[in-house]
C-alpha angles and dihedrals in degrees: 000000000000132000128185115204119200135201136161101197117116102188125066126260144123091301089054094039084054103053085044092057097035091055094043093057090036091056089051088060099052109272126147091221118175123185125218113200140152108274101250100035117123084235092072092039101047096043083048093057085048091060094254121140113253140190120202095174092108124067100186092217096175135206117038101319123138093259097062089084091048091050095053098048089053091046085051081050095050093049099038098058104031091039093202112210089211117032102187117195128208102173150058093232105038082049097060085040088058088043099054095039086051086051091057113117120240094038101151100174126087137276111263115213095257114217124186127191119211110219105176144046099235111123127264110243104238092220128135094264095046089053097056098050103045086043102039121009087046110082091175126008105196109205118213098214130019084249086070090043094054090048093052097047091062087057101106095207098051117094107232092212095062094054115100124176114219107165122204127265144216131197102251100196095075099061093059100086126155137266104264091055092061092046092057095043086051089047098049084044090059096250132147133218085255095042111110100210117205118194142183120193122202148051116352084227135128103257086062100063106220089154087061083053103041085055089051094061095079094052092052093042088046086064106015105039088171089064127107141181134207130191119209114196140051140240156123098301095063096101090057107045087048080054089059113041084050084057095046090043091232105120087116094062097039127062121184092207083178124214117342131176099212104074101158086059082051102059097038085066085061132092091181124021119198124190097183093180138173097204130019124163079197112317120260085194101053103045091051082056084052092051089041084065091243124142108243131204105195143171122272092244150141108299095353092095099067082059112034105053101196111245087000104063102001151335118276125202136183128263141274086008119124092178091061097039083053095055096049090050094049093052091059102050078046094060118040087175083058092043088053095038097056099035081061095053093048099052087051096049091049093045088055106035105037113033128139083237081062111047092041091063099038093049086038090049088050097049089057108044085048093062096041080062097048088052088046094054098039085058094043090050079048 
């Protein structure tokens, strides 16, 4: 059976890393999975380079540019000639692609069960042509996180029975590296064997909340003068958090190490990892620091939660408070028997609840009762 996953990210990030892990497993069981993808996107590189089968034809320009109409006549192409029996959407743009390509007039092949994945927390517009797709061209939305799932099912005009939550998944083995690797990554970062390092991975952007965190520095050194942090990942947000930390005086404490490839090397350099966010669908991050064995203290937000089980996996605090975030931080530096305790929890419940292993069957087991249920109506319409 065939499936056509679409995206129209070019960058790379947990949504990308997803679709990459989820083809890869679907293809191993059996599976005819093509990804359509802009040209240049890691995500075509990158599931090249994994031995999938890929199609760059579409851009994905989005809005009104001229593009859009290029876009949709090389989705009706694409679907046209591989006739997928699953098209399974990622994005808002490669979703209203897919739309517009399906509303062209002459289209003579059947109606693939269309399946779209919500990655993110952001609200869904309530207008007329929302409504419709989410109500009408979606056979199935799979959630990533039971946050997304709650929000969908207020939505009036979804239909609760065709929600499914399939969260993502790491691998978890290759965050489990030994001793002598942390002692060199602390070594190249400056740190010392007493110094309690604190770190944060991902884009320097606003939904991730570096500045709370960056507010909350002073608070931890006051107390815990042995106590750094370090920030892995780059954006545009870097001038002004420098900015920020120079006014705070706390460059010192503080060290941008920018984008790096190698994040289980990272996180084997922390004693404490903090994701302090604004917005998570689940939390990519979070769950690779789970999987790393460290002890989080993490936001009450969006998708955090499945994965950081206050006082069991983790600490959670609210958002946007500094203050709070502070005091978590400093209890653990506090308590190296809490710090082990809950790493510990968190790498199991990773390992258990959001493994590849995981999101391979459960996404395997939908496709196919969807389109039991396809095959069910059609020969009941019969």
């Amino acid at each position: 059976m065939k499936v056509l996953h679409t995206n129209f990210l070019r960058g790379w990030g947990g949504q990308s890393n997803r679709i990459l892990t989820e083809c890869i497993g679907l293809k191993d069981c059996g599976w005819d999975v093509l990804i359509s993808a802009p040209p240049q996107s890691q995500l075509l590189k990158r599931s090249a380079a994994a031995g999938l089968a890929v199609d760059g034809s579409i851009n994905y320009v989005g809005g009104m540019r001229p593009g859009v109409i290029n876009d949709v006549r090389a989705m009706r192409r694409l679907l046209r000639d591989w006739q997928p029996d699953i098209v399974h959407l990622h994005g808002g743009r490669d979703s209203w692609v897919f739309a517009k390509a399906m509303a062209l007039p002459g289209r003579a092949e059947k109606r693939p069960v269309v399946i779209r994945t919500k990655h993110n927390v952001f609200p869904v517009a309530d207008h007329l042509l929302n409504q419709w797709q989410y109500g009408r061209l979606f056979d199935s939305i799979v959630c990533i996180s039971s946050a997304i799932t709650r929000q969908m099912q207020e939505k009036p005009y979804i239909r609760n029975e065709g929600l499914v939550t399939i969260p993502s998944a790491i691998d978890a083995g290759r965050f489990l590296l030994e001793s002598a690797v942390r002692e060199q990554a602390r070594a190249e970062l400056g740190y010392g064997p007493d110094d309690l390092v604190i770190g944060i991975t991902g884009r320097l952007r606003r939904e991730k909340a570096h500045d709370v965190l960056f507010r909350a520095v002073p608070l931890v050194v006051e107390q815990c003068p042995q106590a750094r942090f370090v920030c892995f990942g780059s954006g545009s947000l870097g001038g002004e958090f420098a900015e920020l930390l120079a006014g705070a005086g706390m460059t010192d404490y503080v060290q941008m190490a920018g984008f790096r490839t190698d994040v289980p090397v990272c996180l084997s350099a922390l004693d404490i990892y903090t994701q302090p966010s604004r917005s998570e669908g689940l939390g990519t991050s979070v769950l690779e620091a789970g999987a790393a064995g460290l002890p989080i203290v993490a936001t009450d937000c969006g998708g955090i939660p499945d994965i950081v089980v206050h006082e069991k996996t983790g600490l959670l605090v609210p958002m946007e408070d500094p203050a709070s975030l502070a005091a978590a931080l400093l209890r653990l530096t506090k308590d190296g028997a809490l710090r082990e305790q809950l790493g510990t929890a968190a790498r199991e419940h990773v390992k258990r609840d959001f493994s590849v292993e995981h999101l391979v069957s459960k996404t395997d087991e939908h496709y196919r009762r969807m389109l039991a249920a396809r095959g069910n109506t059609q020969r009941a319409s019969g």
